[in-house]
C-alpha positions in Angstrom: 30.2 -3.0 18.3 29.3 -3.6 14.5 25.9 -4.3 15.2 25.0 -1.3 17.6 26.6 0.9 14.7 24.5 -1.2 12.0 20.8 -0.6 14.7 21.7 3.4 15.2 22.0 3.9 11.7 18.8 1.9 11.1 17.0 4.5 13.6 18.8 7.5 12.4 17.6 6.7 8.8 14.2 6.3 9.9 14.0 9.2 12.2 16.0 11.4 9.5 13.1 10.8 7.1 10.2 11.5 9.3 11.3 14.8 9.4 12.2 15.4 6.0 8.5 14.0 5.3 6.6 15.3 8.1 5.4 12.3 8.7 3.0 12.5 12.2 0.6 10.0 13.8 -1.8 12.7 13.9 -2.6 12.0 10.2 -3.5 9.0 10.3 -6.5 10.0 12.7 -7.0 12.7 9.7 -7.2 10.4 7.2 -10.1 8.2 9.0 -11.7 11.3 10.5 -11.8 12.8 6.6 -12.6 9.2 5.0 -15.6 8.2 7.4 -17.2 12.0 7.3 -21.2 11.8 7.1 -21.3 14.5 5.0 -19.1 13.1 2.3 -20.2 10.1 2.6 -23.6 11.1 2.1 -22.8 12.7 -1.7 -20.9 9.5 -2.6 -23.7 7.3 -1.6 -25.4 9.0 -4.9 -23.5 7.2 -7.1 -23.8 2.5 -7.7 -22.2 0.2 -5.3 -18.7 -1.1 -5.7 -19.1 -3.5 -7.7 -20.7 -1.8 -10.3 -18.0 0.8 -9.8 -15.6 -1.6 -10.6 -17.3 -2.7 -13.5 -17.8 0.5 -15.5 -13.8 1.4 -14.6 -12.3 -2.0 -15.8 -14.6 -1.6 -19.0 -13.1 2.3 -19.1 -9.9 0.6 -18.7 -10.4 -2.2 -21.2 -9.7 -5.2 -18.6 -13.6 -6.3 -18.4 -11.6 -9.6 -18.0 -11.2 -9.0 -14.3 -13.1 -11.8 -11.6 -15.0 -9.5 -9.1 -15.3 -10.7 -5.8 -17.0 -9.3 -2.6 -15.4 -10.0 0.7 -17.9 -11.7 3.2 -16.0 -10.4 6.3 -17.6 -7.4 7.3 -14.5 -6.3 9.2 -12.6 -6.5 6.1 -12.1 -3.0 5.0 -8.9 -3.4 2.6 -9.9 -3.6 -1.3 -6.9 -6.0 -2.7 -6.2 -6.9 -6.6 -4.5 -10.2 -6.7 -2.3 -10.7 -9.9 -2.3 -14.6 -9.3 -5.9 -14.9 -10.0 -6.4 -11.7 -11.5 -9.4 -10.7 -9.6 -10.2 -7.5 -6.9 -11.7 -8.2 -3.7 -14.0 -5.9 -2.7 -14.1 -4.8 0.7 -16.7 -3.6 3.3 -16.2 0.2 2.5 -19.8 1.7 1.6 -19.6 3.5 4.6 -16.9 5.6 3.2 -16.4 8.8 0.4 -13.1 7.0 -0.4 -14.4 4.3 -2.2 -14.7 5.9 -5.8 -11.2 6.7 -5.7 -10.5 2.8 -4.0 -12.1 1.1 -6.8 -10.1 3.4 -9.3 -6.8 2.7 -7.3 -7.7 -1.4 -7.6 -8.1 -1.4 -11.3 -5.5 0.6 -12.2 -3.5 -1.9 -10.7 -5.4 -4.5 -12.8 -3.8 -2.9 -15.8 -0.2 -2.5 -14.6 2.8 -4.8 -16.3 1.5 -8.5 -15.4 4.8 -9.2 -14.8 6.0 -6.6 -12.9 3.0 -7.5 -10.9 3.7 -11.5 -10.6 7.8 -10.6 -10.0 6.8 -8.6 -7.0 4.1 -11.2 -5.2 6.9 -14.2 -5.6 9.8 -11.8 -5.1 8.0 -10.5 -1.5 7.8 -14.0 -0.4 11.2 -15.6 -1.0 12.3 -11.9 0.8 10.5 -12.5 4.0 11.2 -16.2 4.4 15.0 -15.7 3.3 14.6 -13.1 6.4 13.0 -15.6 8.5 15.9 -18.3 7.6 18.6 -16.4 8.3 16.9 -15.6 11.8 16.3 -19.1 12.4 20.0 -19.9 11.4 21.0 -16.9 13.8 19.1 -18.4 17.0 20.6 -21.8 16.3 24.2 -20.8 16.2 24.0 -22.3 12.7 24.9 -18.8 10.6 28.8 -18.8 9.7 28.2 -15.9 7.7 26.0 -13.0 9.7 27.4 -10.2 8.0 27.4 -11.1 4.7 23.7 -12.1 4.9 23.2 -9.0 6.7 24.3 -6.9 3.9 22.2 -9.5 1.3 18.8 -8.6 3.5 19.6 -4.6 3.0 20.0 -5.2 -0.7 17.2 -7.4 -1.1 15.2 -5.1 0.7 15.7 -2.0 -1.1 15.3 -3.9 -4.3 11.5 -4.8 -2.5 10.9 -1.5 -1.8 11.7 0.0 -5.5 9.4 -2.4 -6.8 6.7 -2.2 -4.2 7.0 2.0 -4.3 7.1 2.1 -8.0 3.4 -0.1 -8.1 1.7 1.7 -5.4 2.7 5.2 -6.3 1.8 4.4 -9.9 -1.8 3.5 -8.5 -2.5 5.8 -6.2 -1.2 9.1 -8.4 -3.4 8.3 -11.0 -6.4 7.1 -9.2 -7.8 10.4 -8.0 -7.7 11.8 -12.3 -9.8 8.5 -12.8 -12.6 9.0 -9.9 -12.5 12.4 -11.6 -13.8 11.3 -14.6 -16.2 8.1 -13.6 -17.7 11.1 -11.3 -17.8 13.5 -14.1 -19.3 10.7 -16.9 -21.8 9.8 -14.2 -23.6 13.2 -13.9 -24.9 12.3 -10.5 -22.9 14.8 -8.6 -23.4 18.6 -9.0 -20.1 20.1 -9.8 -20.0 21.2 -6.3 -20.2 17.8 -4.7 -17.6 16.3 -7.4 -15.3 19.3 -6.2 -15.4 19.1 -2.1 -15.2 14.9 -2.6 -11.7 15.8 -4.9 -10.5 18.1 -2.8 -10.8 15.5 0.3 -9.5 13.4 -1.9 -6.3 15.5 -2.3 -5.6 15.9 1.3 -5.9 12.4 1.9 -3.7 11.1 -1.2 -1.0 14.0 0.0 -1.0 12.3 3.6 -1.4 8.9 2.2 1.4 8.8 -0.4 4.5 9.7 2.2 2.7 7.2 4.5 2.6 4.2 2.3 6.7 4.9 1.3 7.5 5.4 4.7 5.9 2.2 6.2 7.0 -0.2 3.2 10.6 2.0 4.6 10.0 0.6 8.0 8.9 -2.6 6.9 12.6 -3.3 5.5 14.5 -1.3 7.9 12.9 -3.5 10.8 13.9 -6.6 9.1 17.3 -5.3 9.5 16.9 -4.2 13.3 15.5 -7.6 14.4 18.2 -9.4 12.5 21.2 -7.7 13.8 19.5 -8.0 17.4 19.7 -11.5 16.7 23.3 -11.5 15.8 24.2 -9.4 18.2 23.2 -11.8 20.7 23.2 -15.5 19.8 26.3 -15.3 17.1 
């Protein structure tokens, strides 16, 4: 009975703050209609490629000591600093207006605590595969101890979200005030152009900030679901 209480609250939760965020699937088709419009896309393909993006922000930023790389998949369409090596990989996104404010959102996290940064990579990792233990442990009959570690995966996981939330909002709030100015320095855009490619900007950040919190949200909260599903039926 514990666990069906543990699995409705777990859906409550998540269906409580859809609402209260107004999250909808409809905007994430927004996002990619907005992000891959020609006309946009057209005014940012005015300014240098990615890399050289990059460059001039990390030198704005005073962190020229970051390793560039450019992804060869041309699927790949994630941009992704990585702390371990300290180096951005770029991805394939020239076909988008969102890449100024990509770039900026990359190396500003180039410049966030190192070790805030290095806690959160190693932290992730021993949180999923102490989840993936425990679920192994469940499925063998081998867990004396379901509830306890059921309560340790909620904890664990909203310490992972606080951290993860606190680096990805810090990036992506202060991204858009940064394209602002590379745009603005560059003198390539009419004020116009700089204007409608902010203001796109602005609706996709809105629409993009409560979807980033509520899927990292989800993330934990399904961790908890598929454990207690577990214990609910091989302890």
């Amino acid at each position: 009975m514990e666990y069906l209480v543990v699995i409705g609250i777990c859906i409550i939760f998540l269906v409580i703050l859809k609402f209260a965020w107004n999250i909808k699937i409809s905007d994430i088709k927004k996002v990619k209609n907005i992000g891959y419009d020609k006309e946009l896309n057209e005014i940012t393909n005015k300014l240098p490629e990615n890399k050289e993006i990059c460059k001039y922000l990390l030198k704005k930023l005073k962190n020229e000591k970051v390793q560039l790389k450019e992804s060869q998949n041309k699927d790949n369409k994630t941009s992704l600093y990585i702390a371990l090596s300290n180096s951005i990989l770029i991805a394939n996104i020239s076909d988008t207006f969102t890449r100024v404010q990509t770039m900026a959102h990359e190396c500003l996290h180039s410049i966030q605590n190192r070790k805030t940064l290095l806690f959160n990579f190693f932290y992730s990792n021993i949180y999923f595969i102490y989840f993936l233990c425990i679920c192994i442990l469940s499925l063998l009959r081998l867990n004396e101890h379901g509830m306890i570690h059921l309560f340790i995966l909620t904890i664990l996981g909203a310490i992972y979200y606080a951290i993860r939330s606190y680096i990805e909002m810090d990036a992506m709030i202060k991204a858009k005030p940064l394209a602002k100015e590379y745009m603005e320095e560059q003198k390539v855009l009419t004020i116009e152009e700089q204007n409608k490619v902010l203001e796109n900007y602005e609706v996709i950040n809105d629409i993009a900030i409560k979807m980033t919190n509520y899927t990292l949200i989800i993330n934990c909260t399904a961790k908890v679901i598929i454990y207690t599903l577990i214990l609910s039926i091989f302890h």
